[in-house]
HTML snippet that shows the backbone in 3Dmol.js (N, CA, C, O; Angstrom):
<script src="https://3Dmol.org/build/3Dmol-min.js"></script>
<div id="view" style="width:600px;height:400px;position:relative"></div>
<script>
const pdb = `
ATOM      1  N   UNK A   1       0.834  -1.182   0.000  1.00  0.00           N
ATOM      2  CA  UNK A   1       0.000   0.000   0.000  1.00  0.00           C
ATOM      3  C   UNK A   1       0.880   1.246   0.000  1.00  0.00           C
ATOM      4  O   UNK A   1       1.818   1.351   0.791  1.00  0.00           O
ATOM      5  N   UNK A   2       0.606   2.094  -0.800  1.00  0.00           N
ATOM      6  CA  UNK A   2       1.310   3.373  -0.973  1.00  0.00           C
ATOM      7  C   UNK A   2       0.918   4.655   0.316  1.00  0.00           C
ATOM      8  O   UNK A   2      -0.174   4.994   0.771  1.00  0.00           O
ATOM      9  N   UNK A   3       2.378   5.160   0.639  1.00  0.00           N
ATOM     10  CA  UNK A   3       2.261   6.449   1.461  1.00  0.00           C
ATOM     11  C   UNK A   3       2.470   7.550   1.159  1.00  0.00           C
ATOM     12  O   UNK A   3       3.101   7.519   0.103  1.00  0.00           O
ATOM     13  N   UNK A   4       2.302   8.568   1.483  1.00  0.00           N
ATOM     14  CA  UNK A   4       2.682  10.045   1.323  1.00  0.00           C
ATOM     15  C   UNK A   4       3.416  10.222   2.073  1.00  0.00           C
ATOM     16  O   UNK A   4       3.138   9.845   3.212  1.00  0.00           O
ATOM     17  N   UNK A   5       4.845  10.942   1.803  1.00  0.00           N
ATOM     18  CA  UNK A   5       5.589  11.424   2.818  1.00  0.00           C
ATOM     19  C   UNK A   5       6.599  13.378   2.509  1.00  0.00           C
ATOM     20  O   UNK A   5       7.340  13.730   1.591  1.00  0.00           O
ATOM     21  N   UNK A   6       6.266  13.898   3.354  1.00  0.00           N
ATOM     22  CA  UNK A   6       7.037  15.087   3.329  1.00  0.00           C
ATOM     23  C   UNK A   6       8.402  15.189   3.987  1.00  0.00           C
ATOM     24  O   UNK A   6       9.226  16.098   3.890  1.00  0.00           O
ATOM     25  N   UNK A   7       8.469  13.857   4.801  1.00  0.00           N
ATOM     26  CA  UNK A   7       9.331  13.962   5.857  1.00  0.00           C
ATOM     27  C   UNK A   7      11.135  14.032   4.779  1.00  0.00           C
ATOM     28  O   UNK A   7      11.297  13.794   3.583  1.00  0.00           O
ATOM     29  N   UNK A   8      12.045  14.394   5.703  1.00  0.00           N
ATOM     30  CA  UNK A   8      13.325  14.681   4.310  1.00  0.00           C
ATOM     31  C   UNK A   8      13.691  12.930   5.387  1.00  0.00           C
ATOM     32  O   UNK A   8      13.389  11.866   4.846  1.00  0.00           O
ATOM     33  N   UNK A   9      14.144  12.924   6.422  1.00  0.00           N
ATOM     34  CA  UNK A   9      14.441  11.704   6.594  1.00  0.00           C
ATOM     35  C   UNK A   9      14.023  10.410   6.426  1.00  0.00           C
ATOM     36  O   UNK A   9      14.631   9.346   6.549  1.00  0.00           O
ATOM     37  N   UNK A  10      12.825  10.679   6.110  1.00  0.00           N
ATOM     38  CA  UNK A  10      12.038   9.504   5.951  1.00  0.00           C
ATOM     39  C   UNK A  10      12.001   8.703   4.022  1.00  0.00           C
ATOM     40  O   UNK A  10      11.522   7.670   3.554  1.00  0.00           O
ATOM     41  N   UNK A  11      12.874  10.009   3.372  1.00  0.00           N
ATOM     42  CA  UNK A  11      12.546  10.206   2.140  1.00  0.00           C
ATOM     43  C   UNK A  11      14.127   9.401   1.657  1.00  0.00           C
ATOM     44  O   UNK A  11      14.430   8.464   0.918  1.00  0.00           O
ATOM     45  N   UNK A  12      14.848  10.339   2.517  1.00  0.00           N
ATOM     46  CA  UNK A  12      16.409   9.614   2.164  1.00  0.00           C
ATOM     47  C   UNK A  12      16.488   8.278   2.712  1.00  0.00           C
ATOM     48  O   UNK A  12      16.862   7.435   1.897  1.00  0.00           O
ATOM     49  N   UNK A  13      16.169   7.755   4.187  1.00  0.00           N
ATOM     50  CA  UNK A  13      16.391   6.427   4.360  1.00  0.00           C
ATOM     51  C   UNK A  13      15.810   5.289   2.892  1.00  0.00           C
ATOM     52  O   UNK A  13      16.360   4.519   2.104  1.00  0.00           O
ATOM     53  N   UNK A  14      14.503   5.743   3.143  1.00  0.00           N
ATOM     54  CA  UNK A  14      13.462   4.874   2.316  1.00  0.00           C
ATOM     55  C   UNK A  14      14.761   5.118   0.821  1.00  0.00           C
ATOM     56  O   UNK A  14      14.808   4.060   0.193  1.00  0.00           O
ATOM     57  N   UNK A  15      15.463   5.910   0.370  1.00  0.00           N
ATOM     58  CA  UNK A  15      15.603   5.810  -0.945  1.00  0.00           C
ATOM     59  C   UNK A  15      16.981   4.958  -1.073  1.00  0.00           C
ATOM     60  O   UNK A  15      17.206   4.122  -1.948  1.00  0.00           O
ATOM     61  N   UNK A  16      17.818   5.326  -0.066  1.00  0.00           N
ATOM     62  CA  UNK A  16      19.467   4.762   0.290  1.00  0.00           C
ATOM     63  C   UNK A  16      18.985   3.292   0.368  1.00  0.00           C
ATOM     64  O   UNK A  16      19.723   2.489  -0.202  1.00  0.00           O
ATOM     65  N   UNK A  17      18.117   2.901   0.842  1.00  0.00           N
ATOM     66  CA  UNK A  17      18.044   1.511   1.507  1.00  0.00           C
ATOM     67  C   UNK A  17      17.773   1.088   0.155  1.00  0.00           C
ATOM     68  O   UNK A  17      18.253  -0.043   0.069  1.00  0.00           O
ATOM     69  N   UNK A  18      17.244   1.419  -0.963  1.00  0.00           N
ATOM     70  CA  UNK A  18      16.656   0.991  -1.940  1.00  0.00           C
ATOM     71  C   UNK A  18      17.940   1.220  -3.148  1.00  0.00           C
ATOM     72  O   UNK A  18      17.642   0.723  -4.234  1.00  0.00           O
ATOM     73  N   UNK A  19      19.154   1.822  -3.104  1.00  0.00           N
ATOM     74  CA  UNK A  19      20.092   2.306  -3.976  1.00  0.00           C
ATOM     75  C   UNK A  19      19.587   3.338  -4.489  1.00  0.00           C
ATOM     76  O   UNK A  19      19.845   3.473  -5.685  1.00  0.00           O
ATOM     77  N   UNK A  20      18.813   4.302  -3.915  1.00  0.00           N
ATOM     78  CA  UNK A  20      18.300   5.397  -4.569  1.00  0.00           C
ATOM     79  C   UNK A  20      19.219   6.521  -4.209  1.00  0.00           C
ATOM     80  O   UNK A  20      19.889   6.506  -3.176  1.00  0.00           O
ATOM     81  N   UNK A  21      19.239   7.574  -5.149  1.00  0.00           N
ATOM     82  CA  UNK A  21      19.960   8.815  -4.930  1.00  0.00           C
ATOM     83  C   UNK A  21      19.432  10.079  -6.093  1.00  0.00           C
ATOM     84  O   UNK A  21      19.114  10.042  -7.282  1.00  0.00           O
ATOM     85  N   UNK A  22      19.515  11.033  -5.196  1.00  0.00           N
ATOM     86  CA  UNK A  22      18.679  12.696  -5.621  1.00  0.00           C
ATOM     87  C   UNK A  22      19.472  12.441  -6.878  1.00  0.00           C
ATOM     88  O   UNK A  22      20.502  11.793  -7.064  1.00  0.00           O
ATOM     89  N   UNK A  23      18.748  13.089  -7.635  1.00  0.00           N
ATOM     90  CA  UNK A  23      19.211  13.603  -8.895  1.00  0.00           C
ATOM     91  C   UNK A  23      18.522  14.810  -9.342  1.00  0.00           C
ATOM     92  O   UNK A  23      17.773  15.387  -8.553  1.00  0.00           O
ATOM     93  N   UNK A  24      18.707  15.267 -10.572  1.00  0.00           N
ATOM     94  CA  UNK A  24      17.507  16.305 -11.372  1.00  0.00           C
ATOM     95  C   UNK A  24      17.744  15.800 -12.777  1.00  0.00           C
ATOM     96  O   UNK A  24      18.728  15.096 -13.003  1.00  0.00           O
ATOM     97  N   UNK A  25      16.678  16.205 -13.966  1.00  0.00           N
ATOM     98  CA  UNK A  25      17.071  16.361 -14.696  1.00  0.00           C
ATOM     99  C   UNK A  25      17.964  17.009 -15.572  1.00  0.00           C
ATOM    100  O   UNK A  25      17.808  18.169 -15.954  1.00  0.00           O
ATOM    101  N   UNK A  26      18.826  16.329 -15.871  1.00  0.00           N
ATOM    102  CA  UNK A  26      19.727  16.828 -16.596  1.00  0.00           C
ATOM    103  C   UNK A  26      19.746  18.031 -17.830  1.00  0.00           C
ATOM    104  O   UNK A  26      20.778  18.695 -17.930  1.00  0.00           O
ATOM    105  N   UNK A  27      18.863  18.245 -18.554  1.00  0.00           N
ATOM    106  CA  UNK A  27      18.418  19.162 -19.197  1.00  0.00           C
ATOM    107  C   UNK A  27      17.777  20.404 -19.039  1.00  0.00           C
ATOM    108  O   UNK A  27      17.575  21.288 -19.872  1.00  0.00           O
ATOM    109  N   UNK A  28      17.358  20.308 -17.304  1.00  0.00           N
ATOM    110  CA  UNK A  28      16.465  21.152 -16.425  1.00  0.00           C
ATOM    111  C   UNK A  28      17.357  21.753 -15.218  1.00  0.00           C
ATOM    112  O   UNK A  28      16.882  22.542 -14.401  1.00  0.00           O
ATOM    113  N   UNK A  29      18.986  21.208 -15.180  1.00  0.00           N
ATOM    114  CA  UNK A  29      19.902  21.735 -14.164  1.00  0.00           C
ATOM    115  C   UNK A  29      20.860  22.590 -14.512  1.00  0.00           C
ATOM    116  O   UNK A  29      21.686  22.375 -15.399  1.00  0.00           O
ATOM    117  N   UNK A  30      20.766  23.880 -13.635  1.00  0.00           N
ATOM    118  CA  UNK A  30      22.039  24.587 -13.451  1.00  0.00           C
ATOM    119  C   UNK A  30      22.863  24.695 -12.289  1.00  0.00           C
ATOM    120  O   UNK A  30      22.694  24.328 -11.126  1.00  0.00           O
ATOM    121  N   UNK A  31      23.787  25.280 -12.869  1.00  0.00           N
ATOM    122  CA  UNK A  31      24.179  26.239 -11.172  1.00  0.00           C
ATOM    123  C   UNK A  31      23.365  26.464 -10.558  1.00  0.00           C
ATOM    124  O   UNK A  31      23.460  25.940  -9.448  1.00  0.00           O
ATOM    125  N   UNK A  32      22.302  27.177 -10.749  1.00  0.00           N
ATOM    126  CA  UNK A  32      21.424  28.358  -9.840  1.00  0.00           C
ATOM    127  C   UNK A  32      20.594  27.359  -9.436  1.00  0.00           C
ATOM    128  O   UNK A  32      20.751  27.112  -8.241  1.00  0.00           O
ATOM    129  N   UNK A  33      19.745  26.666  -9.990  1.00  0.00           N
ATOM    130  CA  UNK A  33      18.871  25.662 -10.293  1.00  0.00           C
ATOM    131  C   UNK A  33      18.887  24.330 -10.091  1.00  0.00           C
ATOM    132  O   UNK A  33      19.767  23.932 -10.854  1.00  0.00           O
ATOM    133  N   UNK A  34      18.386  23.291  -9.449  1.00  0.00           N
ATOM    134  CA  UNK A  34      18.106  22.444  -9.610  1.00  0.00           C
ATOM    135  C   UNK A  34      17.226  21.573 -10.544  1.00  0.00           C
ATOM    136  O   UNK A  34      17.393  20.371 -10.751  1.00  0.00           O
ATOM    137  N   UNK A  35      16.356  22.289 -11.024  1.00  0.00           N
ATOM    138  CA  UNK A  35      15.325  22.084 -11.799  1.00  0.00           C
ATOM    139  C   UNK A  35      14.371  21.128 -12.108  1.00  0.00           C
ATOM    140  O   UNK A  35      13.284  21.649 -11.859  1.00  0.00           O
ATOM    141  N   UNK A  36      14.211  20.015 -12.515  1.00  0.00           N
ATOM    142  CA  UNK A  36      13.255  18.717 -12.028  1.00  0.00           C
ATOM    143  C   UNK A  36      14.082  17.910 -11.176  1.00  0.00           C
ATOM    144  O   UNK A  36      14.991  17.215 -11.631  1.00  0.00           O
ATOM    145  N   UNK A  37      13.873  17.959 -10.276  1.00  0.00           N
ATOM    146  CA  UNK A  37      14.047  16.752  -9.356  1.00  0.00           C
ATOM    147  C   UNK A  37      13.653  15.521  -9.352  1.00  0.00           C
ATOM    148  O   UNK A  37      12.424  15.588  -9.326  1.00  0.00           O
ATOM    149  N   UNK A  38      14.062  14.117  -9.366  1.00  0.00           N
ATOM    150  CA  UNK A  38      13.986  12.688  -9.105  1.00  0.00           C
ATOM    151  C   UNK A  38      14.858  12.129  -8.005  1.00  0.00           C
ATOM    152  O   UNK A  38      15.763  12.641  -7.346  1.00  0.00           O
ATOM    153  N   UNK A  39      14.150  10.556  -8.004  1.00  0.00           N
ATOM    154  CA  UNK A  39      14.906   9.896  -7.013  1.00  0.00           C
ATOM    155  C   UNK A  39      15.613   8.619  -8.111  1.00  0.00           C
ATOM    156  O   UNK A  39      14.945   7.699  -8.584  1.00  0.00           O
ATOM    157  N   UNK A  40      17.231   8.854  -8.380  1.00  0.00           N
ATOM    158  CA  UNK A  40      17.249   7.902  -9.401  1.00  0.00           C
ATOM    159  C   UNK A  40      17.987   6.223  -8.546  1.00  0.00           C
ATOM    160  O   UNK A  40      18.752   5.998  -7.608  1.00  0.00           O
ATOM    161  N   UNK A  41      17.385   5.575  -9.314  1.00  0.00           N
ATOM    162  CA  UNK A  41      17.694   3.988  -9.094  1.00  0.00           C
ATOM    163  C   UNK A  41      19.135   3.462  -9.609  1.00  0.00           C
ATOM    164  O   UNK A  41      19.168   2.276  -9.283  1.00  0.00           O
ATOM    165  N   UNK A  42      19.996   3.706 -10.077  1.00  0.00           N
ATOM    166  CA  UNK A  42      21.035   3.210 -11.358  1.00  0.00           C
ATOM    167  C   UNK A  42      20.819   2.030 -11.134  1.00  0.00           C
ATOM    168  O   UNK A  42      20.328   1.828 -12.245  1.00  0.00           O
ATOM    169  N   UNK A  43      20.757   1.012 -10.630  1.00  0.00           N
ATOM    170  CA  UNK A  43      21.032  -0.406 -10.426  1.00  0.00           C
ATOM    171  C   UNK A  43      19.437  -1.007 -10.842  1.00  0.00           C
ATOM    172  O   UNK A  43      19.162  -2.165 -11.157  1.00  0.00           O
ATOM    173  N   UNK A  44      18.650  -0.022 -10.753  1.00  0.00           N
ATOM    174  CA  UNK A  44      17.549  -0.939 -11.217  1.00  0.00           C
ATOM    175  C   UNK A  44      17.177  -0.777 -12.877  1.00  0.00           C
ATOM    176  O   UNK A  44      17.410   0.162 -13.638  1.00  0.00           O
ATOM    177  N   UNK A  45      16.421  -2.242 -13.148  1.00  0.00           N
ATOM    178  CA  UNK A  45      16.354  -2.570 -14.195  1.00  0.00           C
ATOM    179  C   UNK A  45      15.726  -1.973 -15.162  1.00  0.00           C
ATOM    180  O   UNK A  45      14.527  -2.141 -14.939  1.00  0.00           O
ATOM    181  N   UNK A  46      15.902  -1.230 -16.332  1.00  0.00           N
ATOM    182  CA  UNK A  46      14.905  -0.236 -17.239  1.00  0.00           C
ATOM    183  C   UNK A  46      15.337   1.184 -16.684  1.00  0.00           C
ATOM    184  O   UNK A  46      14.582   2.144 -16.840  1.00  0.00           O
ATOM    185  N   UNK A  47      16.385   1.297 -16.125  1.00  0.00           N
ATOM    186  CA  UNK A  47      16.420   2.585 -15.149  1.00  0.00           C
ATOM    187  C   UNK A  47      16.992   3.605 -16.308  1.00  0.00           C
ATOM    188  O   UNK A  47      18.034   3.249 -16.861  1.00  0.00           O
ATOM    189  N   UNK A  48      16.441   4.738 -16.682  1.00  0.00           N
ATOM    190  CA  UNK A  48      16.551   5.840 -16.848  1.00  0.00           C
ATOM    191  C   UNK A  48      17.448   7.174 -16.595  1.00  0.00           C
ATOM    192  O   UNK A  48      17.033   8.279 -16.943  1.00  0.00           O
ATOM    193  N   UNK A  49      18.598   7.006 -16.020  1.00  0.00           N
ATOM    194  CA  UNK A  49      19.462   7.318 -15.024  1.00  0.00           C
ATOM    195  C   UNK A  49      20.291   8.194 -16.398  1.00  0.00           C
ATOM    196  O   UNK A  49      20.694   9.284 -15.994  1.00  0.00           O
ATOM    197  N   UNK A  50      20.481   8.052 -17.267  1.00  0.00           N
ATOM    198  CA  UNK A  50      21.128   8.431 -18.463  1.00  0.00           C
ATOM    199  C   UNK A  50      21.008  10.171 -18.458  1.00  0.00           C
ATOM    200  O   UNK A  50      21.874  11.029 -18.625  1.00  0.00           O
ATOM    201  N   UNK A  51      19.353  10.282 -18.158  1.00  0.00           N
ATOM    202  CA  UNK A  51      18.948  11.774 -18.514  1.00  0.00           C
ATOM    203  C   UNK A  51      18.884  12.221 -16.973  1.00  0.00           C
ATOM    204  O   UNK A  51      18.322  13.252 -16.605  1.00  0.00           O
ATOM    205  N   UNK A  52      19.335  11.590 -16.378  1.00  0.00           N
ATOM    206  CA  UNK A  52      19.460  12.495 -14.852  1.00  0.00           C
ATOM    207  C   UNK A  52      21.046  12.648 -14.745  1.00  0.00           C
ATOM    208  O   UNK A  52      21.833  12.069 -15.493  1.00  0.00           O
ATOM    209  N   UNK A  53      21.472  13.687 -13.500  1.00  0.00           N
ATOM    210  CA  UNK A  53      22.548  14.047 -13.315  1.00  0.00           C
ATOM    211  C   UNK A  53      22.373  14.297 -11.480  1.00  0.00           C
ATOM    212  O   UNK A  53      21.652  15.158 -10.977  1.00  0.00           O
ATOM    213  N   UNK A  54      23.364  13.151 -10.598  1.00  0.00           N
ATOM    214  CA  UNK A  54      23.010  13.184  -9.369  1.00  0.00           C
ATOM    215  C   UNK A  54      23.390  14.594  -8.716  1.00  0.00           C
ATOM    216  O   UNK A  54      24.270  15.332  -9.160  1.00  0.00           O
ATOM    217  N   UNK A  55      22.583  14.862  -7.579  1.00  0.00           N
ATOM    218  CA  UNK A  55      22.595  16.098  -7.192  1.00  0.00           C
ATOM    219  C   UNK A  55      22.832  15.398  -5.353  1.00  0.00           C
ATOM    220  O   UNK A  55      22.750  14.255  -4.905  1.00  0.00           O
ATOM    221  N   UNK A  56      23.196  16.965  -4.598  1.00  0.00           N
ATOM    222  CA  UNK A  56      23.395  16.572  -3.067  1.00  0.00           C
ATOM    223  C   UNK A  56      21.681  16.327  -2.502  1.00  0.00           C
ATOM    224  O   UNK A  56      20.696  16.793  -3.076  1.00  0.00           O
ATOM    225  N   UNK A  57      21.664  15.687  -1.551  1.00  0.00           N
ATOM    226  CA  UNK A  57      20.376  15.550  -0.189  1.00  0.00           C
ATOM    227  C   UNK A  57      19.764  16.884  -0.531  1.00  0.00           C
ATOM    228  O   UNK A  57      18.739  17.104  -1.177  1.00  0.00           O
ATOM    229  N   UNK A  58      21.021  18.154   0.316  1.00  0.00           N
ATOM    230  CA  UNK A  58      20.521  19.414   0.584  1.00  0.00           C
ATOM    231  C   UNK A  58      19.903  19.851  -0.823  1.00  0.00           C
ATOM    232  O   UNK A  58      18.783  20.350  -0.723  1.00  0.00           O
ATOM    233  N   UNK A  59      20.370  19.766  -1.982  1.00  0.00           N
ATOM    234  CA  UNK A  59      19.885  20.551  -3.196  1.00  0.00           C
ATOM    235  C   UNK A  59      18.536  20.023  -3.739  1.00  0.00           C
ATOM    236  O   UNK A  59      17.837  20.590  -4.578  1.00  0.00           O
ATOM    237  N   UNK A  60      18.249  18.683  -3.039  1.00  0.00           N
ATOM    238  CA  UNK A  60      17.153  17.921  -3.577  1.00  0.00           C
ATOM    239  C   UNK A  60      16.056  18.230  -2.964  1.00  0.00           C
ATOM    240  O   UNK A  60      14.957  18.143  -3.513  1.00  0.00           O
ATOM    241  N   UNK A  61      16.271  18.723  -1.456  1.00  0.00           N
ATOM    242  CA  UNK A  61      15.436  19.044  -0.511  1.00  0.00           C
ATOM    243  C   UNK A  61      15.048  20.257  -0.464  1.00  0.00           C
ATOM    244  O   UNK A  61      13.999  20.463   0.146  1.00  0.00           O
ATOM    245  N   UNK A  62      15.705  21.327  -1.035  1.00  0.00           N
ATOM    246  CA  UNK A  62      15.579  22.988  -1.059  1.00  0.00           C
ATOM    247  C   UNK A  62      14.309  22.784  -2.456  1.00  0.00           C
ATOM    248  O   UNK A  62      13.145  22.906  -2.075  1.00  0.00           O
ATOM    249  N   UNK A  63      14.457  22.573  -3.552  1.00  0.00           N
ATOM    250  CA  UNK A  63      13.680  22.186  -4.509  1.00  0.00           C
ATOM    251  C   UNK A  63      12.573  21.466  -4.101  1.00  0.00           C
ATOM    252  O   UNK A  63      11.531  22.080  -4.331  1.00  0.00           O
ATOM    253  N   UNK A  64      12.427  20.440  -3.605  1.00  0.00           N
ATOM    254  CA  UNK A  64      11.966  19.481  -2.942  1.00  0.00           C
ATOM    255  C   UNK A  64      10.452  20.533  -2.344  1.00  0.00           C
ATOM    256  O   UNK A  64       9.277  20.609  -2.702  1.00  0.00           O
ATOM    257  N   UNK A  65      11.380  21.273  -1.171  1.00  0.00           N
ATOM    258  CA  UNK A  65      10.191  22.279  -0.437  1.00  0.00           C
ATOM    259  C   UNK A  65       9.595  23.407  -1.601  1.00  0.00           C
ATOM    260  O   UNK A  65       8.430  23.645  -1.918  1.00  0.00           O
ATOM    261  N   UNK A  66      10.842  23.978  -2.085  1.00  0.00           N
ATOM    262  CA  UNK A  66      10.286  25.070  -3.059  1.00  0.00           C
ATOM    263  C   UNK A  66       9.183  24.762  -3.314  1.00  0.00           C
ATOM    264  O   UNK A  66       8.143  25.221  -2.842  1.00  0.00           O
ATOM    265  N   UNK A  67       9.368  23.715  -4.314  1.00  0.00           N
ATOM    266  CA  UNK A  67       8.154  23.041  -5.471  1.00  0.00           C
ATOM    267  C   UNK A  67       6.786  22.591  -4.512  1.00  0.00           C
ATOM    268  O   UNK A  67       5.685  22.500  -5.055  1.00  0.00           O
ATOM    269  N   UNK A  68       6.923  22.375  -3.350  1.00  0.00           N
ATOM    270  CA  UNK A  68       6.001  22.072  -2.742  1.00  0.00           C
ATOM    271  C   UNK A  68       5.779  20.498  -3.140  1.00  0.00           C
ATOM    272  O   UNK A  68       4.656  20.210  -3.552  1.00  0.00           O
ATOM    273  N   UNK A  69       6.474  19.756  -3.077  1.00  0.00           N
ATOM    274  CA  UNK A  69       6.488  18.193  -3.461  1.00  0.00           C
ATOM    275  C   UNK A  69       6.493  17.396  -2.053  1.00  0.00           C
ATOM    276  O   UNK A  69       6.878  17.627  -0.907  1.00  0.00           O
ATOM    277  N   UNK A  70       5.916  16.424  -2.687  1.00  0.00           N
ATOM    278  CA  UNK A  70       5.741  15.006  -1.867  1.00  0.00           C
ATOM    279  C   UNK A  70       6.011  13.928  -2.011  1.00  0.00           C
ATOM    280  O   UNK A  70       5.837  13.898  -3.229  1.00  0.00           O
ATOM    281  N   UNK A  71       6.411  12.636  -1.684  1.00  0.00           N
ATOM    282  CA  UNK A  71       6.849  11.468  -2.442  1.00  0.00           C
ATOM    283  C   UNK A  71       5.709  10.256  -2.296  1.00  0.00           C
ATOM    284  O   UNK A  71       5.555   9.788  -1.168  1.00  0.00           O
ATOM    285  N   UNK A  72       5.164   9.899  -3.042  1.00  0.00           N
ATOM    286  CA  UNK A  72       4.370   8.905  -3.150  1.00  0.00           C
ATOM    287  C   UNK A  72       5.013   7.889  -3.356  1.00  0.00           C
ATOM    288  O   UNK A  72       5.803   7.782  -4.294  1.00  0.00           O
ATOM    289  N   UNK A  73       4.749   6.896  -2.427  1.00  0.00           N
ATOM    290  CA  UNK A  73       6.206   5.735  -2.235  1.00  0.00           C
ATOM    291  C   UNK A  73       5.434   4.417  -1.637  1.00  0.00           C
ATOM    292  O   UNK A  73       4.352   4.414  -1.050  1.00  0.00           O
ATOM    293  N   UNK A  74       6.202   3.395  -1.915  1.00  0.00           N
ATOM    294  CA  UNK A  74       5.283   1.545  -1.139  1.00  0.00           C
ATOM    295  C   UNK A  74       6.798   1.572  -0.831  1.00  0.00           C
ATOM    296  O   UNK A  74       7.809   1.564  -1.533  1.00  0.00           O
ATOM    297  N   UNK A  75       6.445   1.624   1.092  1.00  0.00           N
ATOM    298  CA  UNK A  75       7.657   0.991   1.907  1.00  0.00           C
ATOM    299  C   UNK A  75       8.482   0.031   1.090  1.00  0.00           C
ATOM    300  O   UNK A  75       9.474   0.527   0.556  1.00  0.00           O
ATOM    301  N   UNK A  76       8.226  -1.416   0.868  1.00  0.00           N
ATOM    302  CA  UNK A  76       8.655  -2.500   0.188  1.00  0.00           C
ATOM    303  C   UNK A  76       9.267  -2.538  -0.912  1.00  0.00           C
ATOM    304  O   UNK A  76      10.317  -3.124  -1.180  1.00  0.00           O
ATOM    305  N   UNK A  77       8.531  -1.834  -1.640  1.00  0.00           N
ATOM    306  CA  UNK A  77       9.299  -1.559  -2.942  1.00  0.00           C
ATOM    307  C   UNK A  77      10.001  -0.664  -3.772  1.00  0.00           C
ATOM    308  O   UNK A  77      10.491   0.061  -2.907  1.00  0.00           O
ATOM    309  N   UNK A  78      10.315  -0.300  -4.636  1.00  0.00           N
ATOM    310  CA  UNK A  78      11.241   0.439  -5.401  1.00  0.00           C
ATOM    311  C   UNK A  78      10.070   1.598  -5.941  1.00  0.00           C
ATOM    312  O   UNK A  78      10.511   2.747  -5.959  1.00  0.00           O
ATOM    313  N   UNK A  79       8.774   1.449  -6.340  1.00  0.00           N
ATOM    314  CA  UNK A  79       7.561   2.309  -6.361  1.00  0.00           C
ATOM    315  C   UNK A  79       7.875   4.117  -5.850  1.00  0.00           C
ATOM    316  O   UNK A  79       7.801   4.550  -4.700  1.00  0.00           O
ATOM    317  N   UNK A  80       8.051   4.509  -6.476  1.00  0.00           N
ATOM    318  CA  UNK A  80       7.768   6.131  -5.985  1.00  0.00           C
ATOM    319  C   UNK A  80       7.721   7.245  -7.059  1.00  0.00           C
ATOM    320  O   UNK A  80       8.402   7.272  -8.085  1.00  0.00           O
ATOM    321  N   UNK A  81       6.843   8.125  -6.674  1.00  0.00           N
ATOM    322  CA  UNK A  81       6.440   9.807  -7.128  1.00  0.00           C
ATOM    323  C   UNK A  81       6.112  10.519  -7.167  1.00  0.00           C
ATOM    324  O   UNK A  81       4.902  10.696  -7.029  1.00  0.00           O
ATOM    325  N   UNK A  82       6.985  11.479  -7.394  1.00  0.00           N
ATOM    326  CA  UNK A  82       6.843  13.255  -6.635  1.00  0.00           C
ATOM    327  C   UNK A  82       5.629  14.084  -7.031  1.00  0.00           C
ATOM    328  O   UNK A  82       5.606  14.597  -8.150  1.00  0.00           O
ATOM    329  N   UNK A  83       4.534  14.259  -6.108  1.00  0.00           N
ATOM    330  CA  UNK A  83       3.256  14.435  -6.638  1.00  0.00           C
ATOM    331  C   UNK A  83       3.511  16.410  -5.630  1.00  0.00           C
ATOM    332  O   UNK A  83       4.418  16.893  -4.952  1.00  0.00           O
ATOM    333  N   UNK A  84       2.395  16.820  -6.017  1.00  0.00           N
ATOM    334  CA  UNK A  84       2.228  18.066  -5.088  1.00  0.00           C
ATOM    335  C   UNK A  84       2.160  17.514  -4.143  1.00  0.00           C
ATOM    336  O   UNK A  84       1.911  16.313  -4.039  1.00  0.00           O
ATOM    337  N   UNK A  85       2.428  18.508  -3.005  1.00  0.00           N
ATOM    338  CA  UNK A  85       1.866  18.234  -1.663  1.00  0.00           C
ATOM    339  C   UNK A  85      -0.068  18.715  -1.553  1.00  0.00           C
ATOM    340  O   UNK A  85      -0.752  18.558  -0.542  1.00  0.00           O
ATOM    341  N   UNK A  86      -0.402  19.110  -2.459  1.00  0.00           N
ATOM    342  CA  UNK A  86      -1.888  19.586  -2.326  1.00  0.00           C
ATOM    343  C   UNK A  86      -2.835  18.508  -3.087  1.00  0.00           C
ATOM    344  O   UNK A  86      -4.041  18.582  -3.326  1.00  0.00           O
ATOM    345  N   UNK A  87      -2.030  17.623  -3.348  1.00  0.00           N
ATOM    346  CA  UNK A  87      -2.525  16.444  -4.364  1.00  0.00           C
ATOM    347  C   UNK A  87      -2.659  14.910  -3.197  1.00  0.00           C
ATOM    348  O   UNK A  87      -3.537  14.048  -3.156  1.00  0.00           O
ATOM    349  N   UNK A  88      -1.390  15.076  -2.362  1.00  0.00           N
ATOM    350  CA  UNK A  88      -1.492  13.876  -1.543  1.00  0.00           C
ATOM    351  C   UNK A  88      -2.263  14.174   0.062  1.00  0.00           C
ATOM    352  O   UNK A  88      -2.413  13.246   0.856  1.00  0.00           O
TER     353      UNK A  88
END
`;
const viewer = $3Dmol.createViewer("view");
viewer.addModel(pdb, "pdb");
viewer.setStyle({}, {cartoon: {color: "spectrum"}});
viewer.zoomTo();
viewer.render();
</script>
């Protein structure tokens, strides 16, 4: 069953434990900017990781709040996405 979470610790454990790590899109990042944010997988299968470019905790989380995001996530599994927070 899927959760909503805002929490930043709850966001990094759940993603580390899983080989997950912040990224953004790569086409959407600057200096100044972070610009789309993800949680990328590299190790998982079909993974997409090509058009992302990993970013720090802190830069994922400043964006993260900006944008007003949330992570829609299943404890168990690899499952997650960044919905509004006015959506979850």
């Amino acid at each position: 069953m899927a959760e909503t979470t805002t929490d930043h610790a709850t966001i990094r454990k759940w993603a580390e434990d899983k080989g997950g790590r912040p990224a953004a899109v790569r086409r959407t990042h600057t200096q100044d900017d972070a610009g789309i944010v993800r949680i990328m997988f590299p190790e998982a299968p079909n993974s997409d990781h090509d058009a992302l470019e990993e970013i720090s905790w802190d830069e994922f989380f400043a964006e993260f709040d900006e944008r007003r995001l949330a992570l829609l996530y299943e404890p168990d599994s690899m499952f997650s996405k960044l919905i509004s927070r006015d959506e979850g």
